[in-house]
C-alpha positions as CSV (number, residue, x, y, z in Angstrom):
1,X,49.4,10.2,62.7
2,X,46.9,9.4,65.2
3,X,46.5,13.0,66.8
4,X,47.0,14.9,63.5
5,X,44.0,13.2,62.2
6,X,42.0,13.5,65.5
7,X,43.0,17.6,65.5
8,X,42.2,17.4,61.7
9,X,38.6,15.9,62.7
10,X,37.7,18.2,65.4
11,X,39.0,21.5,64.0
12,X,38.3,21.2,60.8
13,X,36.6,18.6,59.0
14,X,33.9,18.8,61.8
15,X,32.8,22.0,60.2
16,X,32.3,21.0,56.9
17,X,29.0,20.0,55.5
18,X,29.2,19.9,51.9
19,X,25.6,20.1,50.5
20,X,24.1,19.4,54.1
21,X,24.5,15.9,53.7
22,X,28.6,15.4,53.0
23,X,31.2,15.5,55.4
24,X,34.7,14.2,55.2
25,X,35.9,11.5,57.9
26,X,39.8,11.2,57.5
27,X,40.3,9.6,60.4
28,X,39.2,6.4,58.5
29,X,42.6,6.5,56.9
30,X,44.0,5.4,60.0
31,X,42.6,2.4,60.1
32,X,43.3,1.8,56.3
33,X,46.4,1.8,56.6
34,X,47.4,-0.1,59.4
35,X,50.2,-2.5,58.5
36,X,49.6,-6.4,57.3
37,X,50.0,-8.5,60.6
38,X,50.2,-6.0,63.0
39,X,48.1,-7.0,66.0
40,X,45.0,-7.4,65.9
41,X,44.6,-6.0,70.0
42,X,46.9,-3.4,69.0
43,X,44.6,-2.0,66.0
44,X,41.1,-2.1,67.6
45,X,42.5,-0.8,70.9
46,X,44.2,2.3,68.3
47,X,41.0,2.6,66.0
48,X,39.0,2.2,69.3
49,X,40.8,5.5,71.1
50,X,40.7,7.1,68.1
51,X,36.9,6.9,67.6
52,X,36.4,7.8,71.2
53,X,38.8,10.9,70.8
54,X,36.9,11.9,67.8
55,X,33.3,11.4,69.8
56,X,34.5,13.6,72.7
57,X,35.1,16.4,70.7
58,X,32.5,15.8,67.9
59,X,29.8,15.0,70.7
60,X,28.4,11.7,68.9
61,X,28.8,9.2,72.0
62,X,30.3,6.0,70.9
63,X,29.3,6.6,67.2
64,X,32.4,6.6,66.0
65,X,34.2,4.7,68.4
66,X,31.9,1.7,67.4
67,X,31.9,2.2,63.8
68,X,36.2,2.9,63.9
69,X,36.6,-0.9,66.0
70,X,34.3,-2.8,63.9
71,X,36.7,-1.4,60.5
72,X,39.7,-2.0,62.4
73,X,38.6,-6.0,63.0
74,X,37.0,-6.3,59.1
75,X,40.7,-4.1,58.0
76,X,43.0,-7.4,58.1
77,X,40.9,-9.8,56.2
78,X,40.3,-7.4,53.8
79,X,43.8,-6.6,53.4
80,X,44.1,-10.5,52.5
81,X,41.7,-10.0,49.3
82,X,44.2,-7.5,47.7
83,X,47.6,-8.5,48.9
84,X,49.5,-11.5,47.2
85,X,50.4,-14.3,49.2
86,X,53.9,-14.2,48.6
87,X,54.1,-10.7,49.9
88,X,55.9,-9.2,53.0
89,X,55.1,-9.9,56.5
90,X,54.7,-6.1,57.8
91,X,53.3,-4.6,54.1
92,X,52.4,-1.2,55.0
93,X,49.5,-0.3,53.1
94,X,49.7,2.3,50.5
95,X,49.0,3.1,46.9
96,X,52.2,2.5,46.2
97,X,52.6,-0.7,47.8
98,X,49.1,-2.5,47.1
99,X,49.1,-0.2,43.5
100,X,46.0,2.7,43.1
101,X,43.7,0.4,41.9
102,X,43.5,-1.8,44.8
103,X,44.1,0.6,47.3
104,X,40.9,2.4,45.9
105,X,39.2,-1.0,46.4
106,X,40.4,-1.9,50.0
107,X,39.5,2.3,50.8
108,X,36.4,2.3,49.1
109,X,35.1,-1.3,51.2
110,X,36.7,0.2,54.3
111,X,34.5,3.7,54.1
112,X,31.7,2.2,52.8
113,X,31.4,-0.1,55.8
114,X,32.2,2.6,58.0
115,X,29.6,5.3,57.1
116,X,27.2,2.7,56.8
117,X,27.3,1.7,60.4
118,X,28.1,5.4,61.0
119,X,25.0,7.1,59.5
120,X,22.6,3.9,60.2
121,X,24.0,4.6,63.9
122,X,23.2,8.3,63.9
123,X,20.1,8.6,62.2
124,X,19.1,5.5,64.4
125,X,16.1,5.5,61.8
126,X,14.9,4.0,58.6
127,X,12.2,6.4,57.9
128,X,14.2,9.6,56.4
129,X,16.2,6.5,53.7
130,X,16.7,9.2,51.2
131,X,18.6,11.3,53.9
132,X,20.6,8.2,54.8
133,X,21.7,7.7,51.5
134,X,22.7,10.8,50.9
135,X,24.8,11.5,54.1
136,X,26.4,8.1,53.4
137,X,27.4,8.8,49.5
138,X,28.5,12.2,50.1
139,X,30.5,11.5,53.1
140,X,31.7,8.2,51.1
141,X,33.3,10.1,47.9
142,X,34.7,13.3,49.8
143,X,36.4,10.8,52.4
144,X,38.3,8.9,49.9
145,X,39.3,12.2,47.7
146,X,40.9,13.2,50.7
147,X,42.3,9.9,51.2
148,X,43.5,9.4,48.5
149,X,45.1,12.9,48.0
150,X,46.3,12.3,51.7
151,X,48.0,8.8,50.5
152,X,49.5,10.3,47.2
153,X,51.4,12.9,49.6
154,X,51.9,11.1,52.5
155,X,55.7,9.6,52.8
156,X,56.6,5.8,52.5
């Protein structure tokens, strides 16, 4: 899944621009659904490489490599906030696991952290706000349509 949503990045998603301010970052997925206690090591060194990955070919040095490790060490105590305590060790997380509504939640806090940091990051500026907060609630509700669609699709 790792590559297909690199390729996905680069050679498509890359060159979308919806409104000048909106583009979709499905890599974020990855990171979403990374299963309940799986190694923390493991998932920032995976979200780390796959936000490097995605800078090479995107040409934003370490912008998404940053913003991809800091979700992938917020991801498991956020997890915690939606998953009951009486729930499986390795829960893989899904719609149909956590149910849609708290899915959406846990996606929705995931991407909102992530193009925050992402955008602030880029911009590397306060001045053009209005530009900010358009780039980050664009690329906010296109990323979790396609997440979402991406999840409702995806296998178990």
């Amino acid at each position: 899944m790792l590559i297909l949503l690199c390729l996905a990045q680069a050679l498509v998603f890359n060159h979308i621009h919806l409104f000048d301010c909106a583009t979709p970052l499905l890599y974020v997925y990855f990171a979403l659904v990374l299963p309940r206690n799986y190694p923390k090591w493991a998932a920032l060194l995976w979200c780390f490489a796959l936000g490097l990955a995605v800078d090479v070919f995107s040409n934003t040095p370490g912008l998404a490599a940053g913003s991809m490790t800091l979700i992938a060490m917020l991801q498991p105590y956020l997890l915690e906030l939606f998953v009951p305590r009486d729930a499986v060790e390795n829960l893989k997380c899904s719609a149909r696991t956590l149910g849609a509504g708290k899915f959406f939640a846990l996606a929705f806090m995931l991407t909102l952290v992530y193009c925050l940091v992402y955008f602030s990051l880029e911009l590397f500026s306060f001045f053009d706000w209005k530009q900010l907060l358009m780039n980050i609630g664009g690329s906010l509700v296109i990323t979790l349509i396609l997440m979402m669609t991406l999840d409702s699709v995806r296998q178990p």
